[in-house]
C-alpha positions in Angstrom: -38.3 -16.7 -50.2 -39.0 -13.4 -51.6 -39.8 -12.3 -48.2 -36.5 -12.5 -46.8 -33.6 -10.2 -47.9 -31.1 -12.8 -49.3 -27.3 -11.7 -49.5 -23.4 -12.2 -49.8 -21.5 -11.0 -47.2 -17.7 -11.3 -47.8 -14.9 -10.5 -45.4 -11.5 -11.0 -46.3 -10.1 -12.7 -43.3 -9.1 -16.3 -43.7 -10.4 -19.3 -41.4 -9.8 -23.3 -41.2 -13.4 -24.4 -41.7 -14.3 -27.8 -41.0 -16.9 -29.3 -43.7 -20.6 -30.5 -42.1 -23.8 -31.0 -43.5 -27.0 -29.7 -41.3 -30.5 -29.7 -42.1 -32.6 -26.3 -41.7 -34.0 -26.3 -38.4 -37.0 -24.1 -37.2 -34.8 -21.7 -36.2 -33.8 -20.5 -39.6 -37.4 -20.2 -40.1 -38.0 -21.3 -43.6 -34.8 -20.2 -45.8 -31.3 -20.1 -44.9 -28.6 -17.4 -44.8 -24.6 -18.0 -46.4 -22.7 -15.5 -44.4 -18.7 -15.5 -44.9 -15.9 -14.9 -42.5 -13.6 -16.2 -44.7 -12.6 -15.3 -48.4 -15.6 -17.6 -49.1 -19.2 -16.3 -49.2 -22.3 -17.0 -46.9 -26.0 -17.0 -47.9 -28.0 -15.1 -45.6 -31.8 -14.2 -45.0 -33.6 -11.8 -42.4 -34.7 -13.0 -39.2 -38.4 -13.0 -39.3 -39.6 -9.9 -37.6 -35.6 -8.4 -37.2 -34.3 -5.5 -39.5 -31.0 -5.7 -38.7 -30.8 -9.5 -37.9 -29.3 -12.4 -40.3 -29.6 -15.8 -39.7 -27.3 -18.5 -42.2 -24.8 -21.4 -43.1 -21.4 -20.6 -44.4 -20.3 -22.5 -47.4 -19.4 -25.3 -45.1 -23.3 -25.2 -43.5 -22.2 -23.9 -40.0 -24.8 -21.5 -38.7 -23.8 -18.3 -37.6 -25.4 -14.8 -36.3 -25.2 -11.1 -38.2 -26.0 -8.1 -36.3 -25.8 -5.0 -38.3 -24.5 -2.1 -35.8 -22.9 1.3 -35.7 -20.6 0.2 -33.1 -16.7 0.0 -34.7 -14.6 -2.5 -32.7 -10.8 -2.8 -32.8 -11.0 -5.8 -30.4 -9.2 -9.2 -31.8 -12.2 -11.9 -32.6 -12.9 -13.9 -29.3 -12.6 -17.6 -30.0 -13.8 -21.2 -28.8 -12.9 -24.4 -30.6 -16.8 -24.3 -30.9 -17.8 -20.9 -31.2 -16.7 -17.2 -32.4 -17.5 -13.8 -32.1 -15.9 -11.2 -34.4 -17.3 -7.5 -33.2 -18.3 -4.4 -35.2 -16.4 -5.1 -38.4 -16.9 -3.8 -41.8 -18.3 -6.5 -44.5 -19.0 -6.5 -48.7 -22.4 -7.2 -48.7 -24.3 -7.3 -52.2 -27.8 -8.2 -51.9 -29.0 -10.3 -55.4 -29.7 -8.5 -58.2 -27.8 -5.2 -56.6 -24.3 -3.4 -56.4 -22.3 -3.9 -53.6 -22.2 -2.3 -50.5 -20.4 -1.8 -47.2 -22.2 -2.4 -43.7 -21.3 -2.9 -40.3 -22.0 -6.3 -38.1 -21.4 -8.2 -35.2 -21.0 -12.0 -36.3 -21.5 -14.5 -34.1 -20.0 -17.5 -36.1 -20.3 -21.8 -35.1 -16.4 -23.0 -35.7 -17.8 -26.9 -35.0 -19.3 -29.8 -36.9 -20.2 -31.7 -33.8 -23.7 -32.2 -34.1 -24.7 -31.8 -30.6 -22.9 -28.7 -30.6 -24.7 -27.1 -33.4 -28.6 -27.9 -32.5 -27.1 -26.4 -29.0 -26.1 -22.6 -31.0 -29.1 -23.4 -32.7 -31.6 -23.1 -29.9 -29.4 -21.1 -27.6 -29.5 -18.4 -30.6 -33.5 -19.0 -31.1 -33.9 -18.0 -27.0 -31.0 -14.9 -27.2 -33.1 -13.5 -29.8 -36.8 -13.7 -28.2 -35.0 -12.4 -24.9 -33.9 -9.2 -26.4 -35.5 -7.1 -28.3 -33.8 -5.4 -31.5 -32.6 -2.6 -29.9 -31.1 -4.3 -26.8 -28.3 -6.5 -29.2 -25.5 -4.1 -28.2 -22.3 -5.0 -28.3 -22.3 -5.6 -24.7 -25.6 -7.8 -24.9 -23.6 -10.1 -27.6 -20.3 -10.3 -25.3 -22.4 -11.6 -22.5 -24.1 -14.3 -24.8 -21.2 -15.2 -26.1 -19.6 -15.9 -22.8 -22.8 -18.0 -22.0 -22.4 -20.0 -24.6 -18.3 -21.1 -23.7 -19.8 -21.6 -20.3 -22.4 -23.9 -21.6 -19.9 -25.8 -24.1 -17.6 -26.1 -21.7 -20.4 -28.5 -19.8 -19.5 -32.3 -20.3 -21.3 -35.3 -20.7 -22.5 -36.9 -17.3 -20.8 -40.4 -16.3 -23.9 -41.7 -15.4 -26.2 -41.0 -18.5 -29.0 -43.5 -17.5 -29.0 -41.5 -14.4 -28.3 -38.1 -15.5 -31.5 -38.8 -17.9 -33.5 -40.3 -15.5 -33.3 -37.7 -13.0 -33.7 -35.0 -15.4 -36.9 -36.5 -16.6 -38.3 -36.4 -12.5 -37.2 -33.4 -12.2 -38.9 -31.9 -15.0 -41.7 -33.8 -14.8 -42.4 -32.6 -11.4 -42.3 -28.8 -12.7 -44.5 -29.5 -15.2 -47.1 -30.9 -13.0 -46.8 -28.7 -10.1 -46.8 -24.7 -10.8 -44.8 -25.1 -14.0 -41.3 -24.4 -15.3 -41.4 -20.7 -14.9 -42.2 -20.9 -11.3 -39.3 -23.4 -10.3 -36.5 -22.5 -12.9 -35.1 -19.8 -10.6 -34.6 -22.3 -7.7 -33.2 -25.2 -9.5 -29.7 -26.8 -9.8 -28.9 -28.2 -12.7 -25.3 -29.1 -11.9 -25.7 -32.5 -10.6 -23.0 -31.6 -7.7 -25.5 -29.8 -5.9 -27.0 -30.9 -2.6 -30.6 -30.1 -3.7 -32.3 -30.1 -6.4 -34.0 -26.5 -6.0 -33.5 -24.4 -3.4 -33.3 -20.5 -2.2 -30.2 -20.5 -1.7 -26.6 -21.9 -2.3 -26.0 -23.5 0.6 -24.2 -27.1 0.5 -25.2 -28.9 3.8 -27.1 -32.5 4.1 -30.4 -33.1 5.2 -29.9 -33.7 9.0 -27.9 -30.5 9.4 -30.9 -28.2 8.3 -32.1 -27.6 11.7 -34.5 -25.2 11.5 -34.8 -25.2 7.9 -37.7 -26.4 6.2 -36.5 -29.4 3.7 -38.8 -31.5 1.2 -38.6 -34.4 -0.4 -40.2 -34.6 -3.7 -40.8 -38.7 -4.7 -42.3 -40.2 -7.6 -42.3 -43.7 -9.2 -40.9 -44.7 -12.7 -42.1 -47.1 -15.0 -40.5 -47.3 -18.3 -43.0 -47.7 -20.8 -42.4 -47.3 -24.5 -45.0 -45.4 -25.6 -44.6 -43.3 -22.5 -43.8 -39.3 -21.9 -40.2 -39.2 -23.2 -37.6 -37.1 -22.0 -37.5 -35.3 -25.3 -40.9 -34.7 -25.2 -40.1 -32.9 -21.5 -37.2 -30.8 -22.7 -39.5 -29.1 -25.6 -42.4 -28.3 -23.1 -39.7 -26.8 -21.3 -37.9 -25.0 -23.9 -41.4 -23.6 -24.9 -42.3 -22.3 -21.1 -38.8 -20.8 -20.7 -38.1 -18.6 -24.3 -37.0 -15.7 -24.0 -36.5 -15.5 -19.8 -33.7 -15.1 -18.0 -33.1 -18.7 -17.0 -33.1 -20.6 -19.9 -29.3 -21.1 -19.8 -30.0 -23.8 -16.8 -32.1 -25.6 -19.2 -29.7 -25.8 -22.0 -27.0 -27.1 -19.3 -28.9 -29.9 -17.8 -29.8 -31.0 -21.5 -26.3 -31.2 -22.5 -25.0 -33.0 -19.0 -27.6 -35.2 -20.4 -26.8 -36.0 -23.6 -30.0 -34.6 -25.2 -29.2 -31.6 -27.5 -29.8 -33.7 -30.9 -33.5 -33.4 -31.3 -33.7 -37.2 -32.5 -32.6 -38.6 -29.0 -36.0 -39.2 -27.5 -34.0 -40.4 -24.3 -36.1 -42.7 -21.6 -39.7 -43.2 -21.5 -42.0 -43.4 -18.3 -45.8 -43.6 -17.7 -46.8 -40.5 -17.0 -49.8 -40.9 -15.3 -48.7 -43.5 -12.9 -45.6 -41.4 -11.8 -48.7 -38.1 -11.5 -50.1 -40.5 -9.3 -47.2 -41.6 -7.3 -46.2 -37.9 -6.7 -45.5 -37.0 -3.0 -43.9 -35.0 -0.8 -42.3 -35.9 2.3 -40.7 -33.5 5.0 -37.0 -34.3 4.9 -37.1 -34.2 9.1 -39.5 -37.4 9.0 -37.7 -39.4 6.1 -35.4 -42.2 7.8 -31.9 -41.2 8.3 -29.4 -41.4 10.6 -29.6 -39.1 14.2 -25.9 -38.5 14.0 -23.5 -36.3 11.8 -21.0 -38.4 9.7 -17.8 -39.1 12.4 -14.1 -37.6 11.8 -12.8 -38.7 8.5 -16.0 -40.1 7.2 -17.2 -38.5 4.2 -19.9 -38.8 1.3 -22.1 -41.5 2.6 -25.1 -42.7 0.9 -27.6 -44.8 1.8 -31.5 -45.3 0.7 -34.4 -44.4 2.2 -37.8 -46.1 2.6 -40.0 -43.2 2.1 -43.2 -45.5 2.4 -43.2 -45.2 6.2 -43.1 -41.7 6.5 -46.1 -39.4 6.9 -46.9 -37.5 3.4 -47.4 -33.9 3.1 -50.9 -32.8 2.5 -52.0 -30.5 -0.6 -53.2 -27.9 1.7 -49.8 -27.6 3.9 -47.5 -28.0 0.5 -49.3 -25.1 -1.0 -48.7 -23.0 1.7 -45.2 -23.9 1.6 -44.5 -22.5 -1.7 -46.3 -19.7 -1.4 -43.4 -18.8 0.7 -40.9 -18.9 -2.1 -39.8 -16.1 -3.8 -36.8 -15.6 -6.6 -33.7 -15.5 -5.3 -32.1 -12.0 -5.0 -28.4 -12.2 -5.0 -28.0 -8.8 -2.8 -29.9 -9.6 -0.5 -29.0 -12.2 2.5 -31.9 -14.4 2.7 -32.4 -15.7 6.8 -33.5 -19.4 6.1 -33.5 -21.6 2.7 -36.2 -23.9 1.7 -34.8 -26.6 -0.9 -35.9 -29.7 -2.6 -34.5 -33.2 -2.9 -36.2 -34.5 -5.4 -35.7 -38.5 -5.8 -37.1 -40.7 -8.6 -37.3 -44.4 -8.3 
């Protein structure tokens, strides 16, 4: 522990704190810091390989963020019954074995004891900090990741969690298999009200109003199988592809729609490489559906599809397809979309 620059840090404003007990995760690397927004104090270490950053518990082992900065703010502390942000403020810090000092931070703070809500701050901070370099954690920078992080609490638990899980394991199975995570992050829909899986654009129609549009069907076959590829398993290889780029928040959401922040929920496991060899793809125009729009005052109808009788699409002529694909620029109107249903069974 020598290594890290272990401190107090004591600010005199008074907060409710909920007690909780955490274990270290690898995102405090290998000590942990006590910071204090309260009377109370916090220990706090370096972040490996950050001057200025401080990673730690307070006294009731909630993690939190310090960022020392020049910046002064007068601004009131934005609040979340989960998270905080208190900008630019003035703190005692006395490093052990010296006098007292004052410095200048931005403290990002965790107000929750809800499990799933702290290995979520956890890893959210973990990516922030690998996306932005030292210099780039402005005040501005932290305002916007804070705001990410209400928008990504706010998410709630899907109804359907057998569903919820077994779709998210399809779907990122399928990017792991096929070009990888980076490649298909910037097309996909995580919010499980969403027409399409991925697509190039926003649009919300079915599949037999996409004339003109080139539609795929991505299908595979499920078996569950209990020493199988979990969904946990999925979400690290993910996490993993995806530090430190701009998408990562889509990630995080799908994983807390489905229940799967706590790193001890393995969720549902399937044989892998019978749903590699199941993979197909199928153009939406040849799957069997109904030749008709839905009549006046019909709405929301499903029905399944027998995707055995429809032609597959061949290696050669899906590669070619997604060649075609290209990030999604939001000033820029794009002329046709290209999205994916992706279905497991």
């Amino acid at each position: 522990m020598d290594e890290y620059n272990r401190c107090k840090v004591v600010h005199p404003t008074r907060v409710h704190q909920i007690p909780i007990s955490i274990q270290a995760t690898k995102t405090c690397m290998e000590g942990t810091f006590n910071c204090r927004h309260t009377s109370s104090e916090f220990t706090v270490v370096q972040y490996p390989g950050r001057e200025n950053v401080y990673l730690g518990i307070d006294s009731d082992r909630r993690p939190c963020l310090f960022a020392r900065t020049t910046e002064l703010s007068l601004d009131p502390p934005l609040r979340t019954s989960q998270v905080s942000l208190i900008l630019g403020r003035d703190y005692a810090v006395a490093p052990l074995g010296e006098p007292t000092k004052s410095e200048r931070f931005h403290a990002l703070l965790c107000e929750t004891s809800v499990e799933s809500d702290v290995a979520t701050f956890l890893v959210m901070i973990e990516a922030f900090l690998a996306q932005y370099d030292e210099e780039q954690l402005s005040q501005g920078t932290i305002v916007s990741f804070f705001r990410s992080l209400r928008r990504l609490f706010s998410v709630n638990l899907s109804r359907d969690l057998q569903g919820e899980r077994q779709g998210l394991w399809g779907e990122l199975f399928m990017m792991s298999r096929i070009r990888g995570f980076v490649s298909w992050v910037p097309f996909w829909h995580s919010e499980n009200n969403r027409t399409f899986d991925f697509s190039a654009d926003s649009k919300h129609r079915q599949v037999y109003e996409l004339e003109g549009e080139q539609t795929m069907i991505a299908s595979l076959l499920v078996r569950k199988e209990d020493s199988g590829l979990t969904l946990q398993e999925l979400i690290v290889l993910a996490r993993s592809s995806l530090l430190g780029g701009e998408h990562y928040f889509k990630l995080e959401q799908a994983v807390r729609q489905a229940g799967m922040e706590r790193e001890d929920e393995t969720g549902p496991a399937f044989d892998a490489s019978e749903a590699e060899q199941s993979l197909a793809w199928y153009r939406a125009t040849d799957a069997p559906h109904f030749r008709m729009p839905e009549p006046p005052g019909v709405s929301q109808t499903h029905y399944r599809v027998d995707l055995s009788i429809a032609p597959q699409v061949t290696h050669t002529e899906l590669d070619g397809w997604l060649e075609k694909w290209t990030p999604p620029v939001p000033s820029i109107q794009r002329r046709s979309s290209m999205p994916i249903v992706l279905r497991s069974n």
